[in-house]
PDB file as gemmi writes it, atoms N, CA and C in Angstrom:
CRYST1    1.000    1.000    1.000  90.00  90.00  90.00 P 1                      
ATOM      1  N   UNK A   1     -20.582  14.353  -9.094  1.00  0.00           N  
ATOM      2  CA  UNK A   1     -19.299  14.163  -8.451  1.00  0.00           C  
ATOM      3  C   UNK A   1     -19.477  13.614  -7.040  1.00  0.00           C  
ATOM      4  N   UNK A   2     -20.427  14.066  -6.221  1.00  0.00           N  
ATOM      5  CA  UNK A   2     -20.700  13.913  -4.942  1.00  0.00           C  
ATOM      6  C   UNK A   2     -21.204  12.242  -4.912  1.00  0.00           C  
ATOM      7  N   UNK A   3     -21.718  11.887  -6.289  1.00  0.00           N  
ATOM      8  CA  UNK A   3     -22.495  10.135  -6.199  1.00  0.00           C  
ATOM      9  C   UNK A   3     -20.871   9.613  -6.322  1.00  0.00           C  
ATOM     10  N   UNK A   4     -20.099   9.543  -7.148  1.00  0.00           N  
ATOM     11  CA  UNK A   4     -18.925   9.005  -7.382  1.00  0.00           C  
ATOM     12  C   UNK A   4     -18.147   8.937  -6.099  1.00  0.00           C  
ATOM     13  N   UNK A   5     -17.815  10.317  -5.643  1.00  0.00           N  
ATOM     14  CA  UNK A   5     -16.875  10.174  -3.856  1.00  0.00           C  
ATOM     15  C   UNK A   5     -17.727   9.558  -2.655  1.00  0.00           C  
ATOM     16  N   UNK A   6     -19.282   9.269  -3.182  1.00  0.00           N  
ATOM     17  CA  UNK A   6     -19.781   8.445  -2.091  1.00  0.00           C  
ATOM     18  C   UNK A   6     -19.714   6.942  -2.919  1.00  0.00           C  
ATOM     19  N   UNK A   7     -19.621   6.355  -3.501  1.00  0.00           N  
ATOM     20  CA  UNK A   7     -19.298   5.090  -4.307  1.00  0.00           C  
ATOM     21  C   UNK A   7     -18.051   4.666  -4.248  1.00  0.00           C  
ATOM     22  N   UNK A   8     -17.201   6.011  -3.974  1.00  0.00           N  
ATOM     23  CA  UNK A   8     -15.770   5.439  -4.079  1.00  0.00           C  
ATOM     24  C   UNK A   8     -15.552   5.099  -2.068  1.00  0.00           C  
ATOM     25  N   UNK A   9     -16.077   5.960  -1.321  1.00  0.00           N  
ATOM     26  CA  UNK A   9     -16.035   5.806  -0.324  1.00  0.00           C  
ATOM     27  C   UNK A   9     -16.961   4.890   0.863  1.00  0.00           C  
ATOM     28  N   UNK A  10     -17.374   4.240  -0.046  1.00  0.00           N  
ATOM     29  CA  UNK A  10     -18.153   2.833   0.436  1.00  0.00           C  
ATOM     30  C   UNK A  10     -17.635   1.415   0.034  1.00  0.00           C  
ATOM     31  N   UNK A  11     -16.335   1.940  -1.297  1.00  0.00           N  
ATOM     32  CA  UNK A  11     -15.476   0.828  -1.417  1.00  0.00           C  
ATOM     33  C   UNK A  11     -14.256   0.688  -0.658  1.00  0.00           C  
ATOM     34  N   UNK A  12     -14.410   1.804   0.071  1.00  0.00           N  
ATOM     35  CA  UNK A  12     -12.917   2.601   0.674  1.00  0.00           C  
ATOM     36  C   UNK A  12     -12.881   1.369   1.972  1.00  0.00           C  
ATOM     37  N   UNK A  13     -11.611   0.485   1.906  1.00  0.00           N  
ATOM     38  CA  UNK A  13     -11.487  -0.791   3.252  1.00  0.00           C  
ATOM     39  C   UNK A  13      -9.974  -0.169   4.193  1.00  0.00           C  
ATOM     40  N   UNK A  14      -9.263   0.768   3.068  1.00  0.00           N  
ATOM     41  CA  UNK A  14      -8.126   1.345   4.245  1.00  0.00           C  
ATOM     42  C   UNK A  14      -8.004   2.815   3.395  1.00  0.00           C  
ATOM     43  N   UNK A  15      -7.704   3.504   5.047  1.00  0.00           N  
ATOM     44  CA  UNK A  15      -7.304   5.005   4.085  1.00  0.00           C  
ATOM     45  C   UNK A  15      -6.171   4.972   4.471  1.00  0.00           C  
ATOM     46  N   UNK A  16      -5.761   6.009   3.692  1.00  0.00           N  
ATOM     47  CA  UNK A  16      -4.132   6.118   3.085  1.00  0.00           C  
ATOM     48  C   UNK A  16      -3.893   7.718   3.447  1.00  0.00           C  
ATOM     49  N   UNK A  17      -2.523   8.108   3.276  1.00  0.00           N  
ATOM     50  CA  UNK A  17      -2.237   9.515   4.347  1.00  0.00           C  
ATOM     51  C   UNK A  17      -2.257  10.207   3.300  1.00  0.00           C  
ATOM     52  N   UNK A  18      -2.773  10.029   1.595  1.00  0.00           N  
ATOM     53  CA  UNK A  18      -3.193  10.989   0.810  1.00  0.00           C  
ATOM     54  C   UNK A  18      -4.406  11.283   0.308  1.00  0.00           C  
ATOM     55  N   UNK A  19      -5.203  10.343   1.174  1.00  0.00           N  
ATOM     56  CA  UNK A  19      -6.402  11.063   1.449  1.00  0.00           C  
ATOM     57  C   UNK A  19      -7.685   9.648   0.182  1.00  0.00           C  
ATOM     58  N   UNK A  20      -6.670   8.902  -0.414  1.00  0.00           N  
ATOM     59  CA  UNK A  20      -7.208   8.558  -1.864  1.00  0.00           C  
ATOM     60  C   UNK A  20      -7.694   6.909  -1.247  1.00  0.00           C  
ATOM     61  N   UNK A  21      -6.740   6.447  -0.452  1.00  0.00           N  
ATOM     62  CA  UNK A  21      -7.245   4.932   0.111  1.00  0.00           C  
ATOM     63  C   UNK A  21      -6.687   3.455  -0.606  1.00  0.00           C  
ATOM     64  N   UNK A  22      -7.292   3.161  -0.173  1.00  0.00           N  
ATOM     65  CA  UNK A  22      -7.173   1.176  -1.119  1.00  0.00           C  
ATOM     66  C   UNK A  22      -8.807   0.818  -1.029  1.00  0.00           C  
ATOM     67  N   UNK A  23      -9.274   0.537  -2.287  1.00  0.00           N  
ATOM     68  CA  UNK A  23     -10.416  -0.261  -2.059  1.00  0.00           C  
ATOM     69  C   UNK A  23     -10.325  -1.102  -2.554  1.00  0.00           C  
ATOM     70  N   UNK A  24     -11.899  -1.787  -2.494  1.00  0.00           N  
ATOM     71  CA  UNK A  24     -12.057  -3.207  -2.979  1.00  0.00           C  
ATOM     72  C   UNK A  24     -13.511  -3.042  -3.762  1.00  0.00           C  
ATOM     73  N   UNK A  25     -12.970  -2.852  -5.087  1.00  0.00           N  
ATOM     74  CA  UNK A  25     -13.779  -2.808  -6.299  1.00  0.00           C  
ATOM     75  C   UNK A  25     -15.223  -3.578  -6.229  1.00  0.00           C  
ATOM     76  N   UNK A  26     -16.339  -3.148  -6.247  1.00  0.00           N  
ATOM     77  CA  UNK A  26     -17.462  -3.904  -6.198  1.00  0.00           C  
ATOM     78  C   UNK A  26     -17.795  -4.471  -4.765  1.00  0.00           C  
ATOM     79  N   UNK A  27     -17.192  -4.279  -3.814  1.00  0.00           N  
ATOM     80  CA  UNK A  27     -17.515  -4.491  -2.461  1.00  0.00           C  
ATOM     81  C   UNK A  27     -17.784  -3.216  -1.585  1.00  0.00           C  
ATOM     82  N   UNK A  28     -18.743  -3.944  -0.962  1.00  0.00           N  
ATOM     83  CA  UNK A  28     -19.211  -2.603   0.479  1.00  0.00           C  
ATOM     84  C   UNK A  28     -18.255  -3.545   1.759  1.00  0.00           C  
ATOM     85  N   UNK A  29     -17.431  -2.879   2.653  1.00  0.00           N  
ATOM     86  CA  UNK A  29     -16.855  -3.634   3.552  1.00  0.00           C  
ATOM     87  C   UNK A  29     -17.099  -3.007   4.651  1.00  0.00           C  
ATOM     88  N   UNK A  30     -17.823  -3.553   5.692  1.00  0.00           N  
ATOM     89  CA  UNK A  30     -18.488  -3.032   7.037  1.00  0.00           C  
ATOM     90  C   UNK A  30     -16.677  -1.999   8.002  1.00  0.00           C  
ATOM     91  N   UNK A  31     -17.053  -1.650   8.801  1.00  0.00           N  
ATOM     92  CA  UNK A  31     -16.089  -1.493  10.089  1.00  0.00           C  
ATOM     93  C   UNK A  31     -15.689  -2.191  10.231  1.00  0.00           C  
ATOM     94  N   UNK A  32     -16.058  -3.881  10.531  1.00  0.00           N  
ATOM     95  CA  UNK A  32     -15.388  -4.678  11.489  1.00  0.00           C  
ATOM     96  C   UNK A  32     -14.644  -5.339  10.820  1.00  0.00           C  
ATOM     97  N   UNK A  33     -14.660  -5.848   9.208  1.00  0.00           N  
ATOM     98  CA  UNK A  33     -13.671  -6.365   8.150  1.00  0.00           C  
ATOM     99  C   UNK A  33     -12.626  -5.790   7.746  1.00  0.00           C  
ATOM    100  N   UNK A  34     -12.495  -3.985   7.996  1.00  0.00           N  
ATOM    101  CA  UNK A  34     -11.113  -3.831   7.594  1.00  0.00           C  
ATOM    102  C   UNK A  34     -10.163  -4.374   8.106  1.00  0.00           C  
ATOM    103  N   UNK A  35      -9.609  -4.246   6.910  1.00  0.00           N  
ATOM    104  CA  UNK A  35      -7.866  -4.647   7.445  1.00  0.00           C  
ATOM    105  C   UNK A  35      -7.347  -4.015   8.183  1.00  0.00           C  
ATOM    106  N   UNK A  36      -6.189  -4.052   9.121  1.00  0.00           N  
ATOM    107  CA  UNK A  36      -5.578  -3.109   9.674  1.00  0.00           C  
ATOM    108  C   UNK A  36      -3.921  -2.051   8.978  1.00  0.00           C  
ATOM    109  N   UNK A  37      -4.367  -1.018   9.357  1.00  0.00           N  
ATOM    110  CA  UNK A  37      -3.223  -0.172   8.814  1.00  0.00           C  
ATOM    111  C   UNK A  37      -1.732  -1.085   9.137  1.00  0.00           C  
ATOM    112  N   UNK A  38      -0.950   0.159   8.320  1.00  0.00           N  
ATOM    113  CA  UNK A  38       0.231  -0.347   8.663  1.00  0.00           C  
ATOM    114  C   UNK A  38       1.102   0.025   9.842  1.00  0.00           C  
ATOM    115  N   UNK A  39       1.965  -0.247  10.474  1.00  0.00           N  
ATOM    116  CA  UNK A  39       2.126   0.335  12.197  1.00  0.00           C  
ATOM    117  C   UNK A  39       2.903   2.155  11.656  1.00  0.00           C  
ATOM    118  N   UNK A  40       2.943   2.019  10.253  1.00  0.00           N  
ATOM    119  CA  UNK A  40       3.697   3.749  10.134  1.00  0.00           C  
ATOM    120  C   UNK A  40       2.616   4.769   9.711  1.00  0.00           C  
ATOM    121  N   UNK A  41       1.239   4.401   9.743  1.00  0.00           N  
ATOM    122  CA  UNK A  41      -0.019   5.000   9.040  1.00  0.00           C  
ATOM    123  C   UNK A  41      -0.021   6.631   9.866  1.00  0.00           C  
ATOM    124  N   UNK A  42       0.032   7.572   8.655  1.00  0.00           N  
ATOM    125  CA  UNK A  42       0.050   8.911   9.214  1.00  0.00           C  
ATOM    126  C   UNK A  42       1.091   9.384  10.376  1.00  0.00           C  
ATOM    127  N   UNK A  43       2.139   8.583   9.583  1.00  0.00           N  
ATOM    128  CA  UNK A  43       3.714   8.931  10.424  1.00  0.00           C  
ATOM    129  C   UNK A  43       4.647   8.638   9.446  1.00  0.00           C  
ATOM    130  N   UNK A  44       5.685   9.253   9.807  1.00  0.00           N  
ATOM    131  CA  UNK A  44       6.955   9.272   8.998  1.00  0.00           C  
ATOM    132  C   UNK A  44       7.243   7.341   8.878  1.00  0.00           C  
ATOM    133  N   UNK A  45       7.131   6.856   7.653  1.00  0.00           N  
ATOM    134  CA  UNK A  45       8.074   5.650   7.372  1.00  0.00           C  
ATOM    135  C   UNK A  45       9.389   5.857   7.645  1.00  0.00           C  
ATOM    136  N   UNK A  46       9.939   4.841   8.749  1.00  0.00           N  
ATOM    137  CA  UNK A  46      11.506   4.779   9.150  1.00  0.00           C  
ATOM    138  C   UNK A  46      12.604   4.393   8.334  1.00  0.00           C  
ATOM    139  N   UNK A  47      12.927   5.150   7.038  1.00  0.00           N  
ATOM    140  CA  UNK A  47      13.846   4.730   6.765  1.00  0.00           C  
ATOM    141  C   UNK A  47      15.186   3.788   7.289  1.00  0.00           C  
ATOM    142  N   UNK A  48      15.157   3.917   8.573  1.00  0.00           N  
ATOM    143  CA  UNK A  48      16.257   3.443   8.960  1.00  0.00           C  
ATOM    144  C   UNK A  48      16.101   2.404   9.732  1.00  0.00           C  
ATOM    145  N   UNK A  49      15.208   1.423   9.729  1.00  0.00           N  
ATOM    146  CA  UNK A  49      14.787   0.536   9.980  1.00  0.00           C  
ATOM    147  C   UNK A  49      13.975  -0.528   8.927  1.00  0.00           C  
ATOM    148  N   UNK A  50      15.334  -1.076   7.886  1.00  0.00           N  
ATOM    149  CA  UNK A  50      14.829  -1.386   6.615  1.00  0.00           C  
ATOM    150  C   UNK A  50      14.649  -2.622   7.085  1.00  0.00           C  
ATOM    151  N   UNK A  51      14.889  -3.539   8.101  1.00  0.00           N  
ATOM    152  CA  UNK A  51      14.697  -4.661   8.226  1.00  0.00           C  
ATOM    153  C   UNK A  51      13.713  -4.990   8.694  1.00  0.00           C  
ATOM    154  N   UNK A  52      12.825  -3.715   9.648  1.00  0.00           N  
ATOM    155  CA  UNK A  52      11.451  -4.293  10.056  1.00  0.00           C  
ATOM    156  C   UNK A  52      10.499  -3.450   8.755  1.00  0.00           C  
ATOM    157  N   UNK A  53      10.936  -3.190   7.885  1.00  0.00           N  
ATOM    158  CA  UNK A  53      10.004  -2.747   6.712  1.00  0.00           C  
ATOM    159  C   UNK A  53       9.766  -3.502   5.972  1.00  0.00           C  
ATOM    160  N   UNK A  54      10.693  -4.445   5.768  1.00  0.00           N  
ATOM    161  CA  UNK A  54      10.880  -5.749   4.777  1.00  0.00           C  
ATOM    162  C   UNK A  54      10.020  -6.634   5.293  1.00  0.00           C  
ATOM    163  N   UNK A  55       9.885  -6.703   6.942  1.00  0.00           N  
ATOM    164  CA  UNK A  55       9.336  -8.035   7.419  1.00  0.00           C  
ATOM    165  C   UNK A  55       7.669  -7.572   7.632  1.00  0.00           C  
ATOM    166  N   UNK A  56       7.868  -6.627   7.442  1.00  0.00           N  
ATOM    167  CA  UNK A  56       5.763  -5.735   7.308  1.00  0.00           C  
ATOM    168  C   UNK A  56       5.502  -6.490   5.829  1.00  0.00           C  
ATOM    169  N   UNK A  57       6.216  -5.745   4.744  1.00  0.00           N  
ATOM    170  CA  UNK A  57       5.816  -6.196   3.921  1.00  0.00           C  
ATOM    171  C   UNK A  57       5.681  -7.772   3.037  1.00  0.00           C  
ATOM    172  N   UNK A  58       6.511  -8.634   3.924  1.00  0.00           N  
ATOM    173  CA  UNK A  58       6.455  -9.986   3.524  1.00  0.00           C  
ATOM    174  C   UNK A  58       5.460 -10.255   4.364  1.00  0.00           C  
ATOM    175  N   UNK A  59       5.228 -10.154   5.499  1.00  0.00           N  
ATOM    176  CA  UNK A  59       3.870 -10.475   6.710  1.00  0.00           C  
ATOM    177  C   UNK A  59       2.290  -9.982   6.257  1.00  0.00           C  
ATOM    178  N   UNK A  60       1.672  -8.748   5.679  1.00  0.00           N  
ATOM    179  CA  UNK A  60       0.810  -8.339   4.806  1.00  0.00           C  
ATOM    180  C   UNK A  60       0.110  -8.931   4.269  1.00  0.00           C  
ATOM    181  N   UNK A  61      -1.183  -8.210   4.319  1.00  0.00           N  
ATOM    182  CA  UNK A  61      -2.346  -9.149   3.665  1.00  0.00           C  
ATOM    183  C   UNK A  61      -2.099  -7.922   2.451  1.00  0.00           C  
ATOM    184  N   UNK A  62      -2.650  -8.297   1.269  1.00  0.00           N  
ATOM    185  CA  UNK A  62      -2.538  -7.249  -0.035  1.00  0.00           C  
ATOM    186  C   UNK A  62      -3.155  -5.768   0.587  1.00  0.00           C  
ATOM    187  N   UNK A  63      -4.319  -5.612   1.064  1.00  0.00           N  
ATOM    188  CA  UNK A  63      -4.444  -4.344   0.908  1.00  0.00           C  
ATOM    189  C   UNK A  63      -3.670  -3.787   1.790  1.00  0.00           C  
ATOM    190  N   UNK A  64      -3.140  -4.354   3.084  1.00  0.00           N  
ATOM    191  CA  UNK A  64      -2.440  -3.468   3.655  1.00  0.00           C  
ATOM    192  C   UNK A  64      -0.771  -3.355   2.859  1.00  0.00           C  
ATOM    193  N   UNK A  65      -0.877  -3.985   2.135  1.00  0.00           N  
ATOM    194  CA  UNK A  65       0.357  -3.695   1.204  1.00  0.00           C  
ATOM    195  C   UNK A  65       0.231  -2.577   0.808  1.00  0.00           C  
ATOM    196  N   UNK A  66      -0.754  -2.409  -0.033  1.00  0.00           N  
ATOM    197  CA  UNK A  66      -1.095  -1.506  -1.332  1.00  0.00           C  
ATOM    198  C   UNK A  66      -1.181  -0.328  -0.791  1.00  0.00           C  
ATOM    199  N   UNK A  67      -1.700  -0.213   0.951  1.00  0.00           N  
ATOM    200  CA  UNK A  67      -1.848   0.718   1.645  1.00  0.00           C  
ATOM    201  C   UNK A  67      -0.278   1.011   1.973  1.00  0.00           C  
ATOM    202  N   UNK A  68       0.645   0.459   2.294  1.00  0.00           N  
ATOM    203  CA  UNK A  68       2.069   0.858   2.470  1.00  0.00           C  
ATOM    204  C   UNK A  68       2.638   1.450   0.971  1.00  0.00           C  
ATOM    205  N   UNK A  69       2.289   0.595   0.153  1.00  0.00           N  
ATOM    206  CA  UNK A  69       2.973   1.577  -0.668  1.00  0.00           C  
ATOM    207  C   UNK A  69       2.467   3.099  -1.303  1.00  0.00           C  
ATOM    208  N   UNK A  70       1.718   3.204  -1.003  1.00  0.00           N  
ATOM    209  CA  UNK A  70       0.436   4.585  -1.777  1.00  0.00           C  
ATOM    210  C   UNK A  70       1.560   5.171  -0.370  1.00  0.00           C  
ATOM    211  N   UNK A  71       1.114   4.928   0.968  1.00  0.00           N  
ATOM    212  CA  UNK A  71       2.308   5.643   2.017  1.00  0.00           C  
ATOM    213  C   UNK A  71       3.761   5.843   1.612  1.00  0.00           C  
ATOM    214  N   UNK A  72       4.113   5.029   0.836  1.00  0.00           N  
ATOM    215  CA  UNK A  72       5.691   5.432   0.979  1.00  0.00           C  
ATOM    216  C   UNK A  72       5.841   6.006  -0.368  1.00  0.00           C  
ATOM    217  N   UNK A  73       4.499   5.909  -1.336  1.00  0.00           N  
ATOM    218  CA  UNK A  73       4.835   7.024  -2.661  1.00  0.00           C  
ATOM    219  C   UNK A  73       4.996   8.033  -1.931  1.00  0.00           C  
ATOM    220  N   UNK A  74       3.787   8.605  -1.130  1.00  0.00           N  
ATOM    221  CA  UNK A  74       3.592  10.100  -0.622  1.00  0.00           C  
ATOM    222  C   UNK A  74       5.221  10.467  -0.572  1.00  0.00           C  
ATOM    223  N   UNK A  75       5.642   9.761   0.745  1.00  0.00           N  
ATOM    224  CA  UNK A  75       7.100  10.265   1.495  1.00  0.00           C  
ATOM    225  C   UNK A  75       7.750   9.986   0.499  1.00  0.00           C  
ATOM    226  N   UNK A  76       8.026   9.535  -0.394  1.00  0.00           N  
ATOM    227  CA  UNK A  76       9.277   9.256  -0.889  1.00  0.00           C  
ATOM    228  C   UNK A  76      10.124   8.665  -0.616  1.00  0.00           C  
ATOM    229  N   UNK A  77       9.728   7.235  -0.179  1.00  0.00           N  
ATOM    230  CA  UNK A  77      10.320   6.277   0.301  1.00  0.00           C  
ATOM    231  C   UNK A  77      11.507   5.823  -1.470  1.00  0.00           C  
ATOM    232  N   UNK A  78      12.657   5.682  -1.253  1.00  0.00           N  
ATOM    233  CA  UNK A  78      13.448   5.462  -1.831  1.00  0.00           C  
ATOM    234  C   UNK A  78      14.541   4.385  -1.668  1.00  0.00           C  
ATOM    235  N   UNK A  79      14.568   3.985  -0.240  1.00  0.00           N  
ATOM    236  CA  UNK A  79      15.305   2.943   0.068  1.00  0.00           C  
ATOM    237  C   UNK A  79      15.302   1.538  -1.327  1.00  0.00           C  
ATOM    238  N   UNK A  80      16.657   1.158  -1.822  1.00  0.00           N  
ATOM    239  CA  UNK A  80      16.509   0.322  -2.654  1.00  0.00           C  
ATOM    240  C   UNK A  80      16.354  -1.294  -2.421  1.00  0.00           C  
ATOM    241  N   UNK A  81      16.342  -1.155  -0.785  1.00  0.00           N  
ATOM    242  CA  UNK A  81      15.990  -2.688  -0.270  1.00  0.00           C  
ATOM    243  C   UNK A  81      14.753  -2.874  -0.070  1.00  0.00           C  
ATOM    244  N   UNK A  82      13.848  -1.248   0.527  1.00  0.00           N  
ATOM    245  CA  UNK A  82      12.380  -1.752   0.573  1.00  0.00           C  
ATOM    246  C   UNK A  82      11.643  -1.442  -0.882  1.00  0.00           C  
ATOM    247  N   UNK A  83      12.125  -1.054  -1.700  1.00  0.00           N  
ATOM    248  CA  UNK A  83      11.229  -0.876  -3.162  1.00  0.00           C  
ATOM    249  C   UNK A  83      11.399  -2.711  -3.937  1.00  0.00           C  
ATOM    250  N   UNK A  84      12.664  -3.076  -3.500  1.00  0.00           N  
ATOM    251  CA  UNK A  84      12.748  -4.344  -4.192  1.00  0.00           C  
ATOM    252  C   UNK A  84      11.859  -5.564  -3.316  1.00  0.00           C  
ATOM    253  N   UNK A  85      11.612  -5.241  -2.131  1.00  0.00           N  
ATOM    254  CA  UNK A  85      10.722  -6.019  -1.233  1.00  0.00           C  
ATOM    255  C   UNK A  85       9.428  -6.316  -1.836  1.00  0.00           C  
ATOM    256  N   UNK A  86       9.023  -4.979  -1.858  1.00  0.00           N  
ATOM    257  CA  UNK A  86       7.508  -4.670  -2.352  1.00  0.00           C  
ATOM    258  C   UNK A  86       7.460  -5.402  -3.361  1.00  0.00           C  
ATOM    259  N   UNK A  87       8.423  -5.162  -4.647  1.00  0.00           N  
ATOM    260  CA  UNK A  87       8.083  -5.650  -6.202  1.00  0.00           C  
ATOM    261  C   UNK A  87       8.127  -6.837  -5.656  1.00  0.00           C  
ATOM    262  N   UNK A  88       9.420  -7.828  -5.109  1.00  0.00           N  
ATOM    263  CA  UNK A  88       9.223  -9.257  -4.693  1.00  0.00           C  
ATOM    264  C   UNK A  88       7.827  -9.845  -4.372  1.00  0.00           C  
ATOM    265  N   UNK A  89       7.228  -8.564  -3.930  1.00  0.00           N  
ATOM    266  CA  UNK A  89       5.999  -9.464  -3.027  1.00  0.00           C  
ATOM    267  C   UNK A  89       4.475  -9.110  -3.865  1.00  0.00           C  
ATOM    268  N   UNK A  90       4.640  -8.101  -4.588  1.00  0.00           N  
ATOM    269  CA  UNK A  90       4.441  -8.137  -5.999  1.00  0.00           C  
ATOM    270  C   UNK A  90       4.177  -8.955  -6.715  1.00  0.00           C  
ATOM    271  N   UNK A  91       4.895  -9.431  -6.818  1.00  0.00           N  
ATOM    272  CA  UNK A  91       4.911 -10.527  -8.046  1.00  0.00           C  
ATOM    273  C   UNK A  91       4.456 -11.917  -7.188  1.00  0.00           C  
ATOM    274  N   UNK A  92       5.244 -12.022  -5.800  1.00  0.00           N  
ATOM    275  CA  UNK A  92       4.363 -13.303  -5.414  1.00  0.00           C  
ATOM    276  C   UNK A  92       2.889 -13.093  -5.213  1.00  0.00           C  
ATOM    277  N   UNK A  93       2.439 -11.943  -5.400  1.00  0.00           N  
ATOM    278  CA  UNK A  93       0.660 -12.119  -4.997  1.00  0.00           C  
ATOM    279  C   UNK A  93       0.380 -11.728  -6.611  1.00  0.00           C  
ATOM    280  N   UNK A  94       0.860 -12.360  -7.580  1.00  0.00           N  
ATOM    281  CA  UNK A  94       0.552 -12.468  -9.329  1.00  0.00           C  
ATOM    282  C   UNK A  94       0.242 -11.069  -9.570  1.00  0.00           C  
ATOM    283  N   UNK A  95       1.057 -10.348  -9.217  1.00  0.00           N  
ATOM    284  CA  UNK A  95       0.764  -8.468 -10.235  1.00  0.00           C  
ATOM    285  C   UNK A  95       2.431  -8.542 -10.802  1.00  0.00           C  
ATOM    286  N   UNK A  96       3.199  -8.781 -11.018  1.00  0.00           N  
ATOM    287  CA  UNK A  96       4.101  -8.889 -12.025  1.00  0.00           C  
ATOM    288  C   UNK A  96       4.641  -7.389 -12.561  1.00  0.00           C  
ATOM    289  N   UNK A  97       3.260  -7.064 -13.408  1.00  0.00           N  
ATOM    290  CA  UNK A  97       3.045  -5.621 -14.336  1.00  0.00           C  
ATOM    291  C   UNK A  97       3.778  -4.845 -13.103  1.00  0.00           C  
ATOM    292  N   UNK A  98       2.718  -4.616 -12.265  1.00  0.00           N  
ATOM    293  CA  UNK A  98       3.118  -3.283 -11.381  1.00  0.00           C  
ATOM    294  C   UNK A  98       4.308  -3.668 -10.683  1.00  0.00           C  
ATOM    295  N   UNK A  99       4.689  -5.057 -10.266  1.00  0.00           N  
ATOM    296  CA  UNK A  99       6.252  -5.067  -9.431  1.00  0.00           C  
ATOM    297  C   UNK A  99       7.412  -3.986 -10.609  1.00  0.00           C  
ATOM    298  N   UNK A 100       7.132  -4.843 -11.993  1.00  0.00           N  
ATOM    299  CA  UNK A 100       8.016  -4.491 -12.843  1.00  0.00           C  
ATOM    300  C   UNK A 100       7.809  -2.136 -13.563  1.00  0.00           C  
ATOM    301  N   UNK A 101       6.607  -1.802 -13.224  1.00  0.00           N  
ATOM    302  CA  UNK A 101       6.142  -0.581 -13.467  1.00  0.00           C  
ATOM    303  C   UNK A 101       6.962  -0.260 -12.103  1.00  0.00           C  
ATOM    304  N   UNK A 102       6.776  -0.431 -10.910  1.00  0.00           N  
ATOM    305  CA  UNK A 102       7.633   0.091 -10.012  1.00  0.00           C  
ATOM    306  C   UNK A 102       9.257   0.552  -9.780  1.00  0.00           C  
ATOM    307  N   UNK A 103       9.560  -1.125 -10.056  1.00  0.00           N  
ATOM    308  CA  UNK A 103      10.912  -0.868 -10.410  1.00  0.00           C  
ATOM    309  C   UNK A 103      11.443  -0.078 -11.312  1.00  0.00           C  
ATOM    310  N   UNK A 104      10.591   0.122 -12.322  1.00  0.00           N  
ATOM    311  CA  UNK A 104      11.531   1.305 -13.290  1.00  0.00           C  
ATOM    312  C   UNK A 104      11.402   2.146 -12.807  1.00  0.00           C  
ATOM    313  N   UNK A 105      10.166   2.737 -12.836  1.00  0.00           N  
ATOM    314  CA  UNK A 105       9.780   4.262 -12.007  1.00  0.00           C  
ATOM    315  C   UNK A 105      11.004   4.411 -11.041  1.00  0.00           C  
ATOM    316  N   UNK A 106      11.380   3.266  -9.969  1.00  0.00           N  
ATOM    317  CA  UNK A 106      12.329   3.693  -9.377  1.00  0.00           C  
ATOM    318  C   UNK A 106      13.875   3.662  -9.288  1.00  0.00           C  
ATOM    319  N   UNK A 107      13.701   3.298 -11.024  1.00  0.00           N  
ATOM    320  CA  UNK A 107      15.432   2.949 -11.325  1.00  0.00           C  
ATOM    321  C   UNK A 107      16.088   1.662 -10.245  1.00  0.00           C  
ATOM    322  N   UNK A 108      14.929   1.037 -10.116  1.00  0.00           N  
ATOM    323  CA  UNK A 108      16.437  -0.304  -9.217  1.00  0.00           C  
ATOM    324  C   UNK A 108      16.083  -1.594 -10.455  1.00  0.00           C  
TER     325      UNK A 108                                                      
END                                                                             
């Protein structure tokens, strides 16, 4: 178990506020290549500021996407303008499956 959480944590390029991350499968990625978090990392996502949530997630390189959304599973981000953002942007970086697995999961 201990070889696996060190394998998984040498693929690990962003952590996430549940502890689980975003990696990058088959890559070792130094310090100085991560990506950077998202500006709500290990803070409450602002619901009420759906317009600068929208413009994070159209601005985003993928993992810091993937890293916003693993964040806004935790909270329970529910807003139906930023779940439809995500899938939008989803599907423009060719994952389709998961825009469309999202959206149901979240009934929009």
């Amino acid at each position: 178990m201990q070889e696996v959480r060190r394998a998984r944590w040498n693929e690990l390029i962003l952590p996430t506020s549940d502890g689980l991350g975003v990696t990058a499968r088959g890559t070792s990625v130094d310090g100085l290549n991560r990506p950077a978090h998202h500006p709500w990392h290990m803070k409450e996502i602002p619901g009420c500021n759906v317009e600068q949530l929208k413009a994070y997630i159209a601005s985003t390189e993928k993992a810091g996407l993937f890293g916003f959304i693993r964040d806004c599973q935790v909270q329970a981000v529910d807003d139906y303008e930023v779940i439809r953002a995500i899938c939008d942007q989803l599907i423009l970086l060719g994952l389709p499956l998961e825009a469309e697995r999202l959206a149901y999961c979240m009934d929009i």
